[in-house]
C-alpha positions as CSV (number, residue, x, y, z in Angstrom):
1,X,14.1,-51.8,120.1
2,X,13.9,-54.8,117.1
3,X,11.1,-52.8,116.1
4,X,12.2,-49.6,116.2
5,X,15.1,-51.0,113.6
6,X,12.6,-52.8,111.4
7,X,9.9,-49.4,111.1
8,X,13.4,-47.7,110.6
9,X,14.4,-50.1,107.3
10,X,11.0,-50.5,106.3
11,X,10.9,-46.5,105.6
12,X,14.1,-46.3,104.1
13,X,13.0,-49.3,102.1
14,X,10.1,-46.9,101.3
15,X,12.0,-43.8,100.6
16,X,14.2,-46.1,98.0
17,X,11.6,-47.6,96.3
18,X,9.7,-43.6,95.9
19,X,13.3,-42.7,94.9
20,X,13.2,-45.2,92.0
21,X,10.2,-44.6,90.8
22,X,10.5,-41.1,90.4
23,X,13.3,-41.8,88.7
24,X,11.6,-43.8,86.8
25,X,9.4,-41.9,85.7
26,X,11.4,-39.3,84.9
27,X,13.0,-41.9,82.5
28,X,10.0,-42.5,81.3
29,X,8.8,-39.0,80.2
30,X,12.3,-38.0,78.3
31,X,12.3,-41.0,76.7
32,X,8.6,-40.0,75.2
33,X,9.9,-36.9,74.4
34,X,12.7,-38.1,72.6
35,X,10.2,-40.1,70.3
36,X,8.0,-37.3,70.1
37,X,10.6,-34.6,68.8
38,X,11.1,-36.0,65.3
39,X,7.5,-35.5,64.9
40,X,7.2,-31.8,66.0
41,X,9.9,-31.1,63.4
42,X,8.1,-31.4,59.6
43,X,10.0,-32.6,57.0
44,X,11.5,-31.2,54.1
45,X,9.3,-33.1,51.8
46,X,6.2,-31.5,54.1
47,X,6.6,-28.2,54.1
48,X,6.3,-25.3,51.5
49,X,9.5,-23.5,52.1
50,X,10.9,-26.5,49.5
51,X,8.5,-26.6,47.5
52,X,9.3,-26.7,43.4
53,X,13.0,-27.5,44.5
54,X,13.1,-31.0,45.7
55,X,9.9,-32.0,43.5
56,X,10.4,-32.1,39.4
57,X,9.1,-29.4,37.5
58,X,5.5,-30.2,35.4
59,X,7.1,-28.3,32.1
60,X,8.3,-29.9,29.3
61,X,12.4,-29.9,30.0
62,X,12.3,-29.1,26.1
63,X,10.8,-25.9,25.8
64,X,13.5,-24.0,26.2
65,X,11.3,-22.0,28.9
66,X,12.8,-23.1,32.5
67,X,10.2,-25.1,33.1
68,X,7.8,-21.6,33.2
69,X,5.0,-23.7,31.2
70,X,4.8,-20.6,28.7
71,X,6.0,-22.3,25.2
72,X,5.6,-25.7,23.8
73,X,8.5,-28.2,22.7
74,X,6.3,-28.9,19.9
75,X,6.3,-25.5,18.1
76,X,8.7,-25.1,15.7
77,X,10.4,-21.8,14.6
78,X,8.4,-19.0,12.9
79,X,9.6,-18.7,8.7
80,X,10.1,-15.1,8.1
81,X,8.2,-14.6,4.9
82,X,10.4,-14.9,1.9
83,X,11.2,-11.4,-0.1
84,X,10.1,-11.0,-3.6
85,X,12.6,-11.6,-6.3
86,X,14.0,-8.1,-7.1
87,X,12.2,-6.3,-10.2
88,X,9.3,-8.8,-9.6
89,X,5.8,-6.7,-10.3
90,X,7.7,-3.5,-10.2
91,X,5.3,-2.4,-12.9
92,X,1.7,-2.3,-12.2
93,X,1.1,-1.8,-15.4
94,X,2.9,-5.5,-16.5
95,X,5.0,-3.9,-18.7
96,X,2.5,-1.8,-20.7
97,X,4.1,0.7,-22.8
98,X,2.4,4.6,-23.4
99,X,-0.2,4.9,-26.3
100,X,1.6,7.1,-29.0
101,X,-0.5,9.4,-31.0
102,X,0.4,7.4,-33.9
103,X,-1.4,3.9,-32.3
104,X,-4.3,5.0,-32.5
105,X,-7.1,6.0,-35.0
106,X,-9.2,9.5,-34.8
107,X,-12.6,10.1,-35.8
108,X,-14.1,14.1,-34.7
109,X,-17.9,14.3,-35.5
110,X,-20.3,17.1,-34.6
111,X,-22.7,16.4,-31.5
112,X,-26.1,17.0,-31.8
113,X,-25.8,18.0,-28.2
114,X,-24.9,20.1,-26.4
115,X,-24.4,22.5,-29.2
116,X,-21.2,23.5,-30.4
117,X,-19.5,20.5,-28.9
118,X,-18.3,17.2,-31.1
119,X,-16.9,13.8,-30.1
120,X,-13.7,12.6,-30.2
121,X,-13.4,8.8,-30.6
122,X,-9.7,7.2,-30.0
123,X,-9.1,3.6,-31.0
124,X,-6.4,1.7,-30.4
125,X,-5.3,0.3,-34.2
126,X,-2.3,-1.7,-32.9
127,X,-2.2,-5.9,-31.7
128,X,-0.9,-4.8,-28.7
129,X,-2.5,-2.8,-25.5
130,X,-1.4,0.2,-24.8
131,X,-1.6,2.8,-21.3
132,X,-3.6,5.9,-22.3
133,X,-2.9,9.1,-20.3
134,X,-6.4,10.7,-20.0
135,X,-5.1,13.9,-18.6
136,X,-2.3,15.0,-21.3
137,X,-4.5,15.5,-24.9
138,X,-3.6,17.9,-26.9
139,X,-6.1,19.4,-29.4
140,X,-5.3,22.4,-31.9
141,X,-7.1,24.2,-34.6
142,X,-5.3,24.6,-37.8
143,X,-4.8,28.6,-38.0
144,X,-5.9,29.8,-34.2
145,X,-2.8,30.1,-32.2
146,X,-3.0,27.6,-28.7
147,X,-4.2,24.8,-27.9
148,X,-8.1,23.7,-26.0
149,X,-8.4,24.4,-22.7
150,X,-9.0,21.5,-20.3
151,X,-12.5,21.2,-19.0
152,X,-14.3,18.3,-16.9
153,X,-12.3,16.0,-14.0
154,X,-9.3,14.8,-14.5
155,X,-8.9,10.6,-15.3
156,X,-6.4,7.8,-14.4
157,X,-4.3,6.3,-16.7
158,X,-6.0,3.4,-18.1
159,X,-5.0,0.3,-20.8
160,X,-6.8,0.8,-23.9
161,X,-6.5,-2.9,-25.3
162,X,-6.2,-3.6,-29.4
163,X,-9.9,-2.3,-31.0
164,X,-10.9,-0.3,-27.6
165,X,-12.1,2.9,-28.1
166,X,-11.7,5.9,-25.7
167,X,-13.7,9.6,-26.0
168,X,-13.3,12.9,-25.2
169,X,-15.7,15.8,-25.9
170,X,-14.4,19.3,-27.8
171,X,-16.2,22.4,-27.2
172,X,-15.6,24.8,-30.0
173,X,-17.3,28.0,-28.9
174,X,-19.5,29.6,-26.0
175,X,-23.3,30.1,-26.4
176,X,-22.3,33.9,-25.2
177,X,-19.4,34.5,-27.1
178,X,-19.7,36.4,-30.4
179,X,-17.7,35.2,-34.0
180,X,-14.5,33.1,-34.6
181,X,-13.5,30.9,-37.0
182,X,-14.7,28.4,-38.8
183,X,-12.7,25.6,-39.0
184,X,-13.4,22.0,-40.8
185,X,-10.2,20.5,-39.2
186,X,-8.8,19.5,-35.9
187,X,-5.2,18.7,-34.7
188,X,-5.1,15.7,-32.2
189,X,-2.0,14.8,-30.3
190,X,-1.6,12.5,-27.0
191,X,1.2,14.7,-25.4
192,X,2.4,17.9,-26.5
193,X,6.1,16.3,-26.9
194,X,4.8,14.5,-29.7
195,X,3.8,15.0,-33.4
196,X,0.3,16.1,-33.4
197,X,-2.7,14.0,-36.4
198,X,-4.6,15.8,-38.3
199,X,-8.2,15.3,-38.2
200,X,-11.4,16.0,-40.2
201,X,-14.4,17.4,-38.4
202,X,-16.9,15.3,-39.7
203,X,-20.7,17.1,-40.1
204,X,-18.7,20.2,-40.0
205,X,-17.2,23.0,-40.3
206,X,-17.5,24.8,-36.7
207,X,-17.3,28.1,-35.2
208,X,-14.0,28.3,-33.0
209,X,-13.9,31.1,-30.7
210,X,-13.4,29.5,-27.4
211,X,-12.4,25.8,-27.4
212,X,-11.6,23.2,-24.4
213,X,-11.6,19.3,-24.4
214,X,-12.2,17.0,-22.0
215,X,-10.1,14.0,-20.9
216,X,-10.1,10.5,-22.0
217,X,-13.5,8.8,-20.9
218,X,-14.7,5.0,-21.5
219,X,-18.3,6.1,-22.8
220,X,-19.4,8.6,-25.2
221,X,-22.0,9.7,-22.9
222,X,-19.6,10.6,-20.5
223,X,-17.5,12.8,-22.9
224,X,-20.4,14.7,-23.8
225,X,-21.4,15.9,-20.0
226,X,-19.1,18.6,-19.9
């Protein structure tokens, strides 16, 4: 019977000390897994879902941009060009003022070609420069009713500076068209608003039966090719 009792507290003795140890263990394994669970959880500072809100921006705080990175502090605002002062080079001509038949000097002398044309030459007399309008001559025979007929392009106004010359080519008469006048005299003006010059036809007189004139060239040559 005394060892029936002693097997009997020896197992319970047993079954305690199992029961501890379990326990025990038990203990054991949630406390690891209380030291573990900070570490399954990432951190703020870790992940990606925070990212560009908890760390400073790279951009310059003082480019005005949001820290976007697209402008520079350094750049300073764009001038707008200035405007010009008002009337400043309004006239492209600098202030130029129109030739005036009486400026300038006349001189009419019969080509030698083509036939039945002469020259015109147009010099400016004055001291100061004038704008010639090419376009706008006037030339008249003395006793024929109308004025020349334009023939040749047409120019650009142009500054005819003091002892500059300009020419312009008269044709009196056609090869194929029979009689006229003969005339030893011209009548030169620069616009037909204005009082025209009379001019001598030098090497003349001419046959008039058909006249045009050409406008205002910078050669003689020219003035002669139409």
């Amino acid at each position: 019977m005394a060892h029936t009792a002693r097997r009997r507290r020896t197992t319970a003795a047993l079954a305690t000390l199992s029961i501890g140890i379990l326990a025990l263990t038990a203990c054991n394994g949630d406390a690891e897994n209380d030291v573990a669970t900070p570490g399954t959880h990432a951190s703020p500072s870790a992940t990606g879902t925070d990212e560009g809100t908890d760390m400073p921006s790279s951009a310059d705080p003082g480019d005005g941009n949001g820290g976007s990175g697209s402008g520079k502090s350094s750049d300073s605002p764009s001038t707008p060009p200035s405007s010009p002062k008002p009337g400043a080079d309004d006239d492209q001509d600098g202030g130029v003022g129109m030739c005036e038949t009486a400026d300038l000097t006349y001189n009419v002398t019969v080509a030698s070609r083509p036939v039945n044309h002469a020259l015109l030459t147009a010099s400016n007399k004055g001291s100061d420069p004038c704008l010639l309008s090419p376009n706008e001559l006037v030339i008249t025979i003395p006793g024929l009713d109308g004025a020349a007929g334009h023939m040749g392009p047409t120019g650009k106004d142009w500054i005819l500076k003091p002892g500059e010359s300009a020419y312009a080519g008269i044709m009196f008469s056609r090869a194929d068209t029979a009689g006229g006048k003969s005339a030893d005299k011209v009548e030169v003006a620069l616009a037909a608003s204005e009082s025209p010059m009379t001019v001598p036809v030098n090497d003349g007189p001419v046959t008039v039966n058909d006249s045009e004139v050409t406008s205002f060239f910078g050669t003689a040559e020219d003035a002669l090719t139409y």
